[in-house]
Each structure stands twice: as C-alpha cells, then as structure tokens.
C-alpha positions in Angstrom: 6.9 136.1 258.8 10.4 137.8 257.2 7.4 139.6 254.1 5.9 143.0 255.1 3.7 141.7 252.5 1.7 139.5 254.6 0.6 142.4 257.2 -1.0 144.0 253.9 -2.6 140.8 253.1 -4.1 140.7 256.5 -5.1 144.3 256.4 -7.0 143.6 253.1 -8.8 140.8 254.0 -10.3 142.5 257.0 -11.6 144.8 255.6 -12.6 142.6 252.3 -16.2 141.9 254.9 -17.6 145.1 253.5 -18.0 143.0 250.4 -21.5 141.7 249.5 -22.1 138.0 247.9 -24.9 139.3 245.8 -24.9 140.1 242.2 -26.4 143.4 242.5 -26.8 143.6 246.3 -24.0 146.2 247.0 -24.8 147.9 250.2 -21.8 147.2 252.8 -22.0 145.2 256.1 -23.6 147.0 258.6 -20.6 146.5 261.2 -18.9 149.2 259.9 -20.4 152.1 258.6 -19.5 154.3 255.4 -18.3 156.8 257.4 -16.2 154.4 259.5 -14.6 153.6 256.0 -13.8 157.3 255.0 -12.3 158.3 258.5 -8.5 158.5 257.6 -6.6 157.9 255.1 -5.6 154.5 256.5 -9.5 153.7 256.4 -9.9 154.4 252.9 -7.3 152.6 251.7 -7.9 149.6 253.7 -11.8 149.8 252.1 -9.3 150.0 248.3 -7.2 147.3 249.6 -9.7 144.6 250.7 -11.5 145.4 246.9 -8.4 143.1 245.7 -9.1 140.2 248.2 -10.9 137.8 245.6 -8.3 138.2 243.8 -6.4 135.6 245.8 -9.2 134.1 247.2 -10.1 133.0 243.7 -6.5 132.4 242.1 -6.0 129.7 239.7 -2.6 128.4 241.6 -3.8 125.4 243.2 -4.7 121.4 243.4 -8.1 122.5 244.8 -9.9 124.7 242.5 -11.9 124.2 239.3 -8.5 124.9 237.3 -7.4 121.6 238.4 -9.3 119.6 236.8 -7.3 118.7 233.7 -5.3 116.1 233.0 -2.2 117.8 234.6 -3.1 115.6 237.8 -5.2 113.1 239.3 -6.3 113.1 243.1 -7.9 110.7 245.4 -11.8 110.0 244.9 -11.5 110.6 248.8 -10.8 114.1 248.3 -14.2 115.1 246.3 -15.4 117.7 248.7 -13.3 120.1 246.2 -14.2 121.9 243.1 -11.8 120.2 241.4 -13.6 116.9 241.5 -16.9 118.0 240.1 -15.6 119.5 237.2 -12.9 116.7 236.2 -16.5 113.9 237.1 -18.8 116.5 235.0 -20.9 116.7 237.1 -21.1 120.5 237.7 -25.0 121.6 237.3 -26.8 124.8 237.8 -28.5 123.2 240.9 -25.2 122.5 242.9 -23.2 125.1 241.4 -21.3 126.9 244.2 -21.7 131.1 244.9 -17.9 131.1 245.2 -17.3 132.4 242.3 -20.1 134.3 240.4 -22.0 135.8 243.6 -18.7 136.9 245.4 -16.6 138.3 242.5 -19.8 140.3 241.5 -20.2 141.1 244.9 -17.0 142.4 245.3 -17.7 144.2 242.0 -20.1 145.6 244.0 -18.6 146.7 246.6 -15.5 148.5 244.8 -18.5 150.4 242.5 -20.1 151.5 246.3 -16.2 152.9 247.1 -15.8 154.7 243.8 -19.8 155.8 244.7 -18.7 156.9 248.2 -15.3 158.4 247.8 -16.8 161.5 245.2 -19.7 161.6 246.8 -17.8 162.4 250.1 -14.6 163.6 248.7 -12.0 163.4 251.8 -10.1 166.3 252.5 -7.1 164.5 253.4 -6.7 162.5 249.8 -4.9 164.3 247.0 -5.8 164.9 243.4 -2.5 161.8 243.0 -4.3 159.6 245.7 -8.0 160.2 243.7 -6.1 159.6 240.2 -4.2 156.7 241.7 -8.0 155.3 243.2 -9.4 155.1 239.9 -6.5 153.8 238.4 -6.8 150.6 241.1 -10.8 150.5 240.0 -10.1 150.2 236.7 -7.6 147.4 236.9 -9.5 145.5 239.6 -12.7 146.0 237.1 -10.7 144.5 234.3 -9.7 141.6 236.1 -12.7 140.6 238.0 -14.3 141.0 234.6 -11.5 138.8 233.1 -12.0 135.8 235.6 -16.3 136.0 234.9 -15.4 135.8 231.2 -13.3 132.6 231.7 -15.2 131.0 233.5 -18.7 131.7 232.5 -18.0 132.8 228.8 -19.9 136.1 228.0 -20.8 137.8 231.2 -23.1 140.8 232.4 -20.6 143.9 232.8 -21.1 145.8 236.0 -19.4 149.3 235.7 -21.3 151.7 237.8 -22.8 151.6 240.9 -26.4 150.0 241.1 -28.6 151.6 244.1 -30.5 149.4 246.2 -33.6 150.5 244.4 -32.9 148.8 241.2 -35.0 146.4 239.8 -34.7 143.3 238.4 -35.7 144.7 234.9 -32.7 147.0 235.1 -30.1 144.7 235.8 -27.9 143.5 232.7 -27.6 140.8 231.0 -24.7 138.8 229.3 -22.7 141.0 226.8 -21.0 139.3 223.5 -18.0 138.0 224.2 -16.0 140.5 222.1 -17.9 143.7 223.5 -16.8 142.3 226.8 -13.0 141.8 225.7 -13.0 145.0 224.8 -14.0 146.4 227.8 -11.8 144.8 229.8 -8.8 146.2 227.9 -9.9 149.7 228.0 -10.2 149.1 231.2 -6.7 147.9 231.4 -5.6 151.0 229.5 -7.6 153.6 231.5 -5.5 151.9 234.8 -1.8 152.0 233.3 -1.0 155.6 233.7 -1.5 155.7 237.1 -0.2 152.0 238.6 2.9 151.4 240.4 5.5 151.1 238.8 7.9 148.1 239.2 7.4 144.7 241.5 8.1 144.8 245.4 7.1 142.7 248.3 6.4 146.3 250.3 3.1 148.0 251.2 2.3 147.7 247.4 2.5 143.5 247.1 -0.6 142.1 245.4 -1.8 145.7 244.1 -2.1 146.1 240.4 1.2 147.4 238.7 2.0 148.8 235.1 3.3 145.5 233.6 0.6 143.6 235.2 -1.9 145.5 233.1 -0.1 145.3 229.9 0.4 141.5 230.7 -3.4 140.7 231.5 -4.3 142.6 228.2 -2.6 140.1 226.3 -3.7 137.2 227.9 -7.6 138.5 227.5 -6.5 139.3 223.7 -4.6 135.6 223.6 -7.8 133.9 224.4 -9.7 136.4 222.6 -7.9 135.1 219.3 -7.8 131.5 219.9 -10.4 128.4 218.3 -13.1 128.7 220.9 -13.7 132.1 221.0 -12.8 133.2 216.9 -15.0 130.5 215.0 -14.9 127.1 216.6 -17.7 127.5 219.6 -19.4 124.5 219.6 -22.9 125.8 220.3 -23.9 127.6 217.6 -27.4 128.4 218.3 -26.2 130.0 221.8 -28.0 133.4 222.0 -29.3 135.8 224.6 -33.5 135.9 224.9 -33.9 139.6 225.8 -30.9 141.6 226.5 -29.1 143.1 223.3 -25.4 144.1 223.5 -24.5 147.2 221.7 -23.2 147.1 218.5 -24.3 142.8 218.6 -27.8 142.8 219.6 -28.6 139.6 221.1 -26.0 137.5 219.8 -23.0 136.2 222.6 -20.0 134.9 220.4 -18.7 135.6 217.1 -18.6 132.4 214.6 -16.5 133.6 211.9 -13.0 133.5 212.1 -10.9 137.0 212.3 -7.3 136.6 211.4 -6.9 140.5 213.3 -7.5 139.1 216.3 -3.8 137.3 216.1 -2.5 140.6 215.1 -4.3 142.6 218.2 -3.1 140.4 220.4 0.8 139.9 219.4 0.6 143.4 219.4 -0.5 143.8 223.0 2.2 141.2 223.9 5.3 143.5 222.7 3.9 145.9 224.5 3.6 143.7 227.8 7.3 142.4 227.6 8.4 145.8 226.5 7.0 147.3 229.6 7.6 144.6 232.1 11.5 143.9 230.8 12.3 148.1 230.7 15.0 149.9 232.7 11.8 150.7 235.9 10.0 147.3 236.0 13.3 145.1 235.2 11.8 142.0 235.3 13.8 139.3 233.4 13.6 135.0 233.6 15.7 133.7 236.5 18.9 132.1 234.9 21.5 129.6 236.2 23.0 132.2 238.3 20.6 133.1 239.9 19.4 129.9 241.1 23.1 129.0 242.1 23.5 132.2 244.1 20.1 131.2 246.1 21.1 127.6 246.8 24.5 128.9 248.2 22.5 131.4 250.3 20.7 128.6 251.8 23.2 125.8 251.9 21.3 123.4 249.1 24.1 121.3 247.6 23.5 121.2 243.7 25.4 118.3 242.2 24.8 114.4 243.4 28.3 114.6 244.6 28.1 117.1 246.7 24.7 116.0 248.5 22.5 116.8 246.1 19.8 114.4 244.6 20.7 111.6 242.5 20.3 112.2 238.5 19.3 109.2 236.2 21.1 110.8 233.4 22.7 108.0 231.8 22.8 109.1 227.8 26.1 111.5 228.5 29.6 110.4 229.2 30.0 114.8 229.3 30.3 115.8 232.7 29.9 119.3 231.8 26.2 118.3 230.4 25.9 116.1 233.6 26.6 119.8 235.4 24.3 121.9 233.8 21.7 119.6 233.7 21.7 119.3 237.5 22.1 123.0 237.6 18.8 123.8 235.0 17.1 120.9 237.4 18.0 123.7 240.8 17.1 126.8 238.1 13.5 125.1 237.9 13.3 124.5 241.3 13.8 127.8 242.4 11.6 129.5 239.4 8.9 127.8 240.9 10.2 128.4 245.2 11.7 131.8 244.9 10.7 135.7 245.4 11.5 139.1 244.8 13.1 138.9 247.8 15.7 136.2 247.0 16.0 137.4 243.7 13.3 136.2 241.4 12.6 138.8 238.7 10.0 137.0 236.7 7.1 137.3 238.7 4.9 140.6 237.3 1.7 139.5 239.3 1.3 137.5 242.1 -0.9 136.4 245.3 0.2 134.9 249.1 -0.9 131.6 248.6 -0.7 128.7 251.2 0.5 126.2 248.6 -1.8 123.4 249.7 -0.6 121.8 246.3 3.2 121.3 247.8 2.1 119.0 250.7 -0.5 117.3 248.5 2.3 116.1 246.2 4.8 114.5 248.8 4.8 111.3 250.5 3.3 110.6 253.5 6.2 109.1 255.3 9.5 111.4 255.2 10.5 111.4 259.0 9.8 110.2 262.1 8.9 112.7 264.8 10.1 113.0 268.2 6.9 110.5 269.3 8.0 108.3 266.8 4.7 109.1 264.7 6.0 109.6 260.8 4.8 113.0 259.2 4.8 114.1 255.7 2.2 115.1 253.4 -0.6 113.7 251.6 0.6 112.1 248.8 -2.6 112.5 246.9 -1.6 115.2 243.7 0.0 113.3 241.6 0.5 113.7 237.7 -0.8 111.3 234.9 1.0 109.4 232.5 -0.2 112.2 229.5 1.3 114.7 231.6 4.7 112.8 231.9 5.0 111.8 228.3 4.8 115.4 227.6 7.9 116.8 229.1 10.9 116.4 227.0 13.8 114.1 227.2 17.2 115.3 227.4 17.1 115.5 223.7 14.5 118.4 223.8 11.8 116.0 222.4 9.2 114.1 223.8 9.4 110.8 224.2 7.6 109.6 221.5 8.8 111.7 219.4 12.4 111.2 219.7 14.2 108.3 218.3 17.2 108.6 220.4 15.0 107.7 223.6 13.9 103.9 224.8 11.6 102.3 222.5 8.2 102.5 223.8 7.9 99.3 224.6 10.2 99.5 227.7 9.4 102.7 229.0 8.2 100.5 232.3 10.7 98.4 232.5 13.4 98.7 234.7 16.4 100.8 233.4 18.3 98.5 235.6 20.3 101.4 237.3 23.1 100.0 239.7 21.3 100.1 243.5 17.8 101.6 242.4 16.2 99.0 240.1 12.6 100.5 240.6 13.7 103.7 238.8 12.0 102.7 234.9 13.4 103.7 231.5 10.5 106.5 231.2 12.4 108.3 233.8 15.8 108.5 232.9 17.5 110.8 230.3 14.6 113.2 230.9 14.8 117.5 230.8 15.4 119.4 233.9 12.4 120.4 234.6 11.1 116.6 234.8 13.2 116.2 237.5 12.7 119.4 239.2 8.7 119.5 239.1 8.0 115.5 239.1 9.1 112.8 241.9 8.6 109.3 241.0 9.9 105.7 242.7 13.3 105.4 243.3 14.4 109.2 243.2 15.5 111.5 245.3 13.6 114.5 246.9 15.0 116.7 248.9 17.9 117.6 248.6 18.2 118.4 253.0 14.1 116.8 253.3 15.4 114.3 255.4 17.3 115.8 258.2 19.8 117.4 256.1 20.0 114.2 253.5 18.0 113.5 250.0 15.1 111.4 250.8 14.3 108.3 248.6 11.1 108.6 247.4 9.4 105.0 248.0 5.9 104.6 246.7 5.4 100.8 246.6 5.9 99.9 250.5 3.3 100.2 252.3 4.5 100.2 255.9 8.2 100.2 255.5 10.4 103.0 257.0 9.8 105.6 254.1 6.9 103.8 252.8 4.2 105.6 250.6 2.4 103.2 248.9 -1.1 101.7 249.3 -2.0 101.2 252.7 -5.5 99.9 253.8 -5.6 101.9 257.0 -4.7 105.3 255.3 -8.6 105.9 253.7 -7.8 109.2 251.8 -4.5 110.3 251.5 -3.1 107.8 248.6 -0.8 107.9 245.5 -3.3 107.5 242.2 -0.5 107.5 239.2 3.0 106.2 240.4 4.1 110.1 240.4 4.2 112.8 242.4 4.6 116.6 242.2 7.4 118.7 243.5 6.0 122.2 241.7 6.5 125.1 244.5 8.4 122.8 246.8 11.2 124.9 248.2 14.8 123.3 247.8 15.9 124.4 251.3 13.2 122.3 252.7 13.9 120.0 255.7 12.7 117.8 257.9 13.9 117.0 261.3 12.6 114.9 264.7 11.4 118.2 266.0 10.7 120.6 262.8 7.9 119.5 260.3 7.9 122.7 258.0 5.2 122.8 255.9 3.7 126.3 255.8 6.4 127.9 257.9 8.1 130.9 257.2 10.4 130.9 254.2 8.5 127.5 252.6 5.2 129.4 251.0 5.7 131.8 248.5 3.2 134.0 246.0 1.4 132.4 243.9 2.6 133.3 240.3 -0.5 134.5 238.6 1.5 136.0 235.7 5.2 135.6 235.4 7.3 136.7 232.2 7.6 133.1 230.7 4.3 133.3 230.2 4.8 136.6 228.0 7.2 135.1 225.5 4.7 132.1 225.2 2.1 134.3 224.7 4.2 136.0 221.7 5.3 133.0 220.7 2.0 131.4 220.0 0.3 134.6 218.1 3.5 134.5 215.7 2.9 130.6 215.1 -0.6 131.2 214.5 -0.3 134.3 212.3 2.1 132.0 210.1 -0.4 128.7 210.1 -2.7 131.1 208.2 -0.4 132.7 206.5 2.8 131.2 205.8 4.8 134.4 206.6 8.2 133.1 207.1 9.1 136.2 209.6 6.2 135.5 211.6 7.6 131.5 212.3 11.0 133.0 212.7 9.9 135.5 215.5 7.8 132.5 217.0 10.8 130.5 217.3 12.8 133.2 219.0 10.2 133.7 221.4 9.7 129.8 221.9 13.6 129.3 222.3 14.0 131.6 224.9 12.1 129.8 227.3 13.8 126.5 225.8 17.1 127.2 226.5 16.3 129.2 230.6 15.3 125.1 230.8 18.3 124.0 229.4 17.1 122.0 226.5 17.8 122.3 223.0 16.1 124.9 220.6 13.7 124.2 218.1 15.1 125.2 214.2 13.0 125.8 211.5 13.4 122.2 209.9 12.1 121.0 212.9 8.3 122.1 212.5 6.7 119.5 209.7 3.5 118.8 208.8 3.7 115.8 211.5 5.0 118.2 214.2 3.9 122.0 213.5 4.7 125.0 215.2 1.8 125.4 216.7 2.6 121.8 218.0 5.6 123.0 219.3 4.1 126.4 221.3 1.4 124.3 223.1 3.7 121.5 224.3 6.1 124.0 225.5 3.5 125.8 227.0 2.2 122.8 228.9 5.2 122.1 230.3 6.6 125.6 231.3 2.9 126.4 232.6 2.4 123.2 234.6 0.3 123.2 237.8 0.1 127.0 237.0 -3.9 126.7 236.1 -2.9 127.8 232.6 -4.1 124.4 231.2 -7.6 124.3 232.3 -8.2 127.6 229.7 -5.4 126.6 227.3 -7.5 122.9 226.4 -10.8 125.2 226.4 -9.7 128.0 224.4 -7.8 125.5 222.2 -11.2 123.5 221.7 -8.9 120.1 222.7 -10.9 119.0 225.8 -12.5 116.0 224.4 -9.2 114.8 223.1 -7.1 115.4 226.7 -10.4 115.1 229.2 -12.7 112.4 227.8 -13.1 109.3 229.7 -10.4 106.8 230.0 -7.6 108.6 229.0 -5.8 109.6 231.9 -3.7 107.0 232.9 -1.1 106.2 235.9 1.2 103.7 237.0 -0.8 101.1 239.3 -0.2 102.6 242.2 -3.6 102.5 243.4 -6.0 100.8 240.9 -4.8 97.1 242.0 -4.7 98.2 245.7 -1.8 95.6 245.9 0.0 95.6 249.2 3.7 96.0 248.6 3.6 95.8 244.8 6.3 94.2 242.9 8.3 96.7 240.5 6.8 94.5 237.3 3.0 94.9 239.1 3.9 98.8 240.2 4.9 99.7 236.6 1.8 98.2 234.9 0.0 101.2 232.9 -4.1 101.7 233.9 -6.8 103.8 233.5 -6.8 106.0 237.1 -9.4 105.8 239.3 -12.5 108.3 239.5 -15.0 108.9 237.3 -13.1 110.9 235.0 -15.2 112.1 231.8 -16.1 115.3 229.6 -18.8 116.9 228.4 -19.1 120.1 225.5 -21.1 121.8 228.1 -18.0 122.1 230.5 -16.4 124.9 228.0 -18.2 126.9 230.4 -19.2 127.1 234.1 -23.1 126.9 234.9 -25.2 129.7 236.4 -26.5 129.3 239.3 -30.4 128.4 238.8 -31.3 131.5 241.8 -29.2 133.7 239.5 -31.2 133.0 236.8 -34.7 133.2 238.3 -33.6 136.8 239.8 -32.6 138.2 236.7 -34.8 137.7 233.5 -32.0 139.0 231.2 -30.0 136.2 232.0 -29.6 133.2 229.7 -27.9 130.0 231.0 -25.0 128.6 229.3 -25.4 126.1 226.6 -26.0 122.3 228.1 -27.2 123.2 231.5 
C-alpha cells in the first residue's frame, strides 16, 4: 500500500498479543518473554506501539459496532451476529455481554501499566532521558483514552493507574469511581501527556500515536459530555450507588444530580484551547475547503459538474448557474472530507485509525457491474439510513424540511418530482444541501461519478433482477435494502468499477477512520456557548455560538444561521444538535450525543424509525407509488433507560466484590 503508515499498524498489532483480556490479569503472553521486549530499541517500542492497538480495534467509525445503533441507519435483521443489533433490539444483558470491550481495554490497561512496571525496573541503556519522557507521555495519553472509552460506555468506571502484581486479591481491586473524579482523571491525564507528544499530523512512523492536539481535543470532548443533561443533573437512576467502594472526595456515590453551570465554562474553555493548538503555525490543521477538494478531483481525474461527467444534481429551485456550481462543488468538498488524507491534502483530521471501512461496501448496491464471468459484483446494500435521518439534513435553503416553507409541502415529499427521464427520483430528494447528496444515495441518482467503468452509475433500488437491479430479491437472504436509501459516507470519488477490477479495500479506497477531526472542535465550542446562553441569556455567549456553528455551515455550503433565526420554536441549542447530526453522521458521534443529551427515548423507542418500503412489503419489482410508501422498518427496534449504559459482565461482577452493576441489569 502507497501509506508507510500501515507497516506501523502491522508492527503494532503484533506485538499488541502481549496484551491480557483480564481486568486485573496483567502478566504478558508467555511467547515472548520480558526480556524479549526490552532487547532493542526497536523491541521496546514495538511493546509501546502495540499498547495503542485497541485503540482501533475498538473505534467508533463503523456500521458494526455498538455505536451504530442509533437511528442514523437501519441494517438487515440477517446481519444480527453484530453488536450493533443487540443494542438497537435492547437486548444487551450481563449474561451475553461480550469481553470485547471491558476485559480487553482493561487488559490492555494492563499490559501498558506491566511496560511502564518493566521499563524502570529494567531501565535500558540504549533509551534516553527524551525517549523515557516521551514513554510516559504515550502512557498517559493511552491511559486517558482507554479510560475515556470505559467511561462512555459503562458510565463510572474502576480507574487502573498502576501496576497490579499477580498477587493481588480480589479485596484489593477497585471499584467504580464517580463519574466526575473519573473525568477528572482523565484530563490530568491528558495534561500530564501534552508536553511530550508529537507535534503536528503525519502518515509516517508516528500515524495513530497520540499527538499534542489530539490531547487538547479529547479533553474537550470528555469535558463536553461531562457538562451535558445526563451526566450534570438529568441521570435517570437516581438511587444508583456503589455498595462498598468509596471514591475519594464522593464516598460511595457515582454521579452527581445537581446541575453545575461551571461545567459549561470548563469545557468551552478546554475547547479554545483544542482549536488554538490544533489550528497554530506547528499542527496547521484547518477544514478542507472548495479548493481543496477541486485540486484532489483534478489529481484523480473525477469530473465535478453533471456536464462534464459528473453525477446528475436534482437541483431544480435555482435558475443561478453559479449556485448550480458551487453546490455541485460543496457536494465533491463533502465527498472528499469524508475519502481523503493527509496525504492528498486533508488537514482536518487531528486523530485517526486504519480502518477497513466495512461501512462503504455495506451502503452500495449489490449490482454495479458485471465481471469478466458475467457474475455482477457490488456491495451489500444493507446500511442504509432512516427516514429521521433524511429529514434532518437541510434543504438547499439551509433548513430542514419541515422547517422550511420554501420546500414541498409535506404532503408530497413521496411523490414523484416528475424530473424529465428519472420519474422515481421523489420531491424529498430534490433541492436538498450538499452534503445530502454527497453522503446519501437514493433511487434514481447517480453514484459514482467513474463507479461504472468510468461513467456515473444509476442507482436502481426497486428492480429486482434487472441489469443494475438492487431491490428485493427472494434468492438474496441477507444482503437487502431496509429504508429506500443508501449511504455514500467514506466512499472515495475516484472509485471504479471495471470487468476485471472490483476495488473495494484496495489501495487508495480505505482511508483512516476520523476519530476526531476539527469540525468537531467548532461544534464542540459551538454547543458550550449555546448552552452557557440557554441558562444565561448572555448575548456574547449566542453570538460566539453562532460564529462557531457558521463556520461549519458555510465549509457545507449552506446558509448561516442569524440571530433572528433561534426562537423559542427553533432554539440555538436546536440549531447545534441538528448541525451536529448532520456534520457528525456515521462518525459514532450520535450514539453518545442522544445519551449524553438524555433524547434516546424520543429518537430510539419503538416504531419510530421509518424507511421507504423497500423491504417491509417484500414486493418484487415495486411500483414507484408502492416503493415510496413510508413504514415502520423492519427489526425489532426498541429502547430501554437501562441502555444509557453498557452492562457488566455477570463473571466481572462475581470476581470483584467492589463492583456494582449498572442500573437495570
């Protein structure tokens, strides 16, 4: 592969074996011995190295994972052997919990204390007083991040920051510290690392280490949820305590109940500091603009505008050609945000994983070209996005649809627009935002723009067994369209099919995984400012949350919110959540953003994610009238309170008497 990067991923995960999957069980594998580890240089740095691998094993990033389960996306019932599945179905216990997550991350917890343990006790000759500095500063971050995922996903969490011997007993081993105590932790954590990271992004024997910005920016995402509903008043189960262990400072309680306006402040504060560091003259990240995008496409021969070969735009609401232009070129811009690296020119990303984007080929049809054998290869066409999830990107008017009176009338948002030669495009996708076009696919458009052999390919989800056919189909069992939509999120532009090249995961079609990325910065900001004014009414605080929220509004090429335009129907805060659904999409921000926000029951209960009948009806070659029907999607979709948090696996709990469950189990 053309990234040096992946030879370090390799290198990492090798080594990442010396890991243990027990909580407190940290001795090392016995196939390579401590000694082995402090050899060389080379050694010890592999043993540091493979201390990061859960962080990609474990990444948010995909259609997969627990963070999936919102109502971002459906998937086929077929496909339930994920973790996905059992959280979106609550049925997540402490009996069939997996020990992917808890057990490993702890383990590898483990493991990086026994390196820290091993490293003074044996004190290489060959490492410097900058390589033992540089060490700790990699412990601390990977401490503070580990500790970060545990607290997301199991709320208030045991915090493991020494070295246990294998002669502990159970009696010693902690229990769950308060929330708060645990936050705090993490950013000291955080700010103990800084001094000592790399400086600045590169795809070079430092990819997927932790950096300087990445620090600042994962202390204001731990501060972010730190402030917000679920975790600064609203928990839902007040009674929730520990039995035994006592926190310092808390005693047994795990989550505060009273409201702290402070926590706002701590956090908008930490986020200046993240965008300061990660926009400065070292790290020089900045959001990919126009330019940028354009410069790529040329690089790689993607035609931009319909004319010229590029993908067919049902923008019907402007006679302006120059509008016509640059939404097609925010629509590329998009794209590429989401298909681009360092390497090509993507400044935005701060922290990032290799990932094998699973996600792209489980969002495109099944049937894109025929191969040399005459068999027809594609992907899966199984991720594919709800209704909810559609209504919520904006229309060209920088509104949603229901919200703006310059769109269709509700009413025929599934009738046919009755566009000249593609009658099964619908009103509800026309005169839509660039990033609708860039990051959904629906029937009737175009995907591509070179997908099929060097053409756009016309995305056709009603025919079952024609040419490009992805619709129903009683002899495909698993890999079926659930909504009417499907996903082009982290879909390279440049992408192409041919007879004799099918290139999903080849080289130049995967790239990281975007675990933090600066849009996500000035969302961050931008939602501490509009809480800070909700509580306060401090005019300065909405304008600076307006600034913040515009910038990311007008990289997508749609209009900026003014103050007139936050009312008591439509508020600020509103207006920071929808945008960060949107920017954020398929990103595994909204799994934590509906928790932390305490809206789960609202977006997640049963019933209320809803698709086109693509599948419900299982008709065979629907009609456009019978396609664009709206139903409730299949799969036993509900929500529970107790899926705030993750369950603790019953063997966790029986080994360690200072555990308490979390509420519900």
């Amino acid at each position: 592969m053309k990234f040096g990067y992946i030879k370090t991923i390799a290198l990492a995960a090798s080594v990442a074996t010396l890991a243990s999957c027990d909580f407190l069980d940290v001795a090392p594998a016995k196939r390579a011995s401590l000694d082995d580890a402090f050899r060389d240089k080379a050694s010890t740095e592999a043993w540091m190295r493979g201390c990061y691998s859960q962080i990609s094993a474990r990444h948010p990033v995909s259609s997969s994972r627990y963070e999936a389960s919102t109502d971002e996306f459906v998937c086929p019932d077929k496909w339930s052997e994920y973790d996905r599945q059992v959280v979106a179905y609550c049925t997540l216990n402490a009996s069939n919990m997996p020990d992917t997550y808890f057990r490993q991350v702890y383990g590898m917890l483990g493991n990086l204390h026994m390196f820290e343990h091993e490293l003074y006790k044996q004190r290489p000759a060959f490492l410097t007083e900058e390589d033992y500095k540089r060490y700790d500063a990699h412990i601390a971050f990977m401490e503070a991040y580990y500790h970060f995922k545990l607290l997301n996903w199991f709320g208030p969490c045991p915090i493991m920051d020494h070295h246990y011997g294998t002669d502990v007993t159970s009696d010693q081993f902690p229990g769950r510290s308060h929330y708060d105590y645990v936050v705090d932790y993490i950013c000291q954590r955080l700010d103990d690392a800084y001094p000592y990271l790399y400086e600045g992004y590169a795809l070079d024997d430092t990819y997927g280490l932790g950096n300087k910005a990445a620090a600042k920016a994962l202390k204001s995402r731990t501060l972010l949820y730190a402030a917000s509903p679920l975790w600064n008043g609203s928990f839902p189960w007040p009674n929730w305590t520990n039995t035994n262990y006592e926190t310092p400072g808390y005693g047994k309680e795990l989550v505060s109940y009273t409201f702290d306006l402070q926590k706002w402040y701590r956090a908008k504060q930490a986020t200046i500091e993240a965008i300061d560091e990660a926009t400065n003259s070292v790290n020089k990240r900045k959001l990919m603009q126009v330019e940028d995008a354009l410069a790529m496409a040329d690089r790689q021969g993607v035609p931009v505008l319909p004319e010229d070969g590029g993908n067919y735009l049902p923008v019907t609401d402007t006679a302006d050609y120059q509008q016509y232009k640059d939404i097609a070129e925010h629509i590329m811009l998009m794209r590429y945000v989401a298909a681009s690296d360092e390497t090509m020119g993507n400044k935005e990303l701060i922290f990032t994983c290799f990932d094998s984007n699973e996600s792209v080929r489980g969002g495109k049809p099944r049937n894109i070209v025929q191969d040399n054998n005459g068999n027809w290869v594609g992907g899966w066409s199984g991720v594919s996005p709800t209704l909810q999830m559609v209504e919520m990107f904006y229309t060209i008017n920088g509104k949603r649809p229901a919200e703006d009176p310059k769109f269709t009338p509700e009413s025929q948002w599934l009738k046919s627009a009755g566009l000249e030669g593609r009658p099964e495009i619908i009103n509800l996708n026309c005169n839509r935002e660039p990033r609708f076009y860039a990051w959904i696919s629906f029937d009737g458009c175009d995907l591509g723009p070179l997908l099929s052999d060097g053409k756009p390919f016309r995305v056709n989800l009603r025919a079952s067994k024609n040419e490009e056919g992805s619709g129903y189909n009683t002899s495909t069992a698993r890999d079926l369209n659930q909504t009417g939509y499907l996903t082009d999120k982290f879909f390279a532009p440049h992408t192409r099919f041919t007879k004799n090249s099918q290139p999903f995961g080849g080289t130049g079609y995967s790239f990281p995984a975007p675990l933090i990325r600066l849009a996500e910065l000035y969302l961050n900001l931008a939602e501490c400012c509009a809480e800070i004014y909700m509580n306060t009414g401090d005019e300065a605080e909405l304008t600076m949350a307006l600034d913040n929220l515009n910038i990311i509004r007008r990289r997508a090429g749609v209009p900026e919110v003014k103050k007139e335009d936050c009312t008591g129907d439509k508020t600020i805060r509103d207006w920071v959540r929808n945008e960060r659904t949107i920017e954020l999409f398929m990103e595994g921000h909204r799994y934590y953003d509906l928790r932390r926000w305490v809206e789960c029951d609202k977006y997640l209960a049963a019933g209320v994610r809803t698709g086109l009948d693509a599948f419900v009806s299982k008709r065979i070659d629907p009609t456009i009238e019978e396609f664009n029907q709206e139903v409730v999607v299949d799969g036993s979709y509900t929500w529970m309170d107790r899926m705030y948090l993750l369950p603790i696996r019953n063997q966790e709990l029986y080994s360690n008497p200072q555990m308490v469950q979390a509420p519900g189990y």
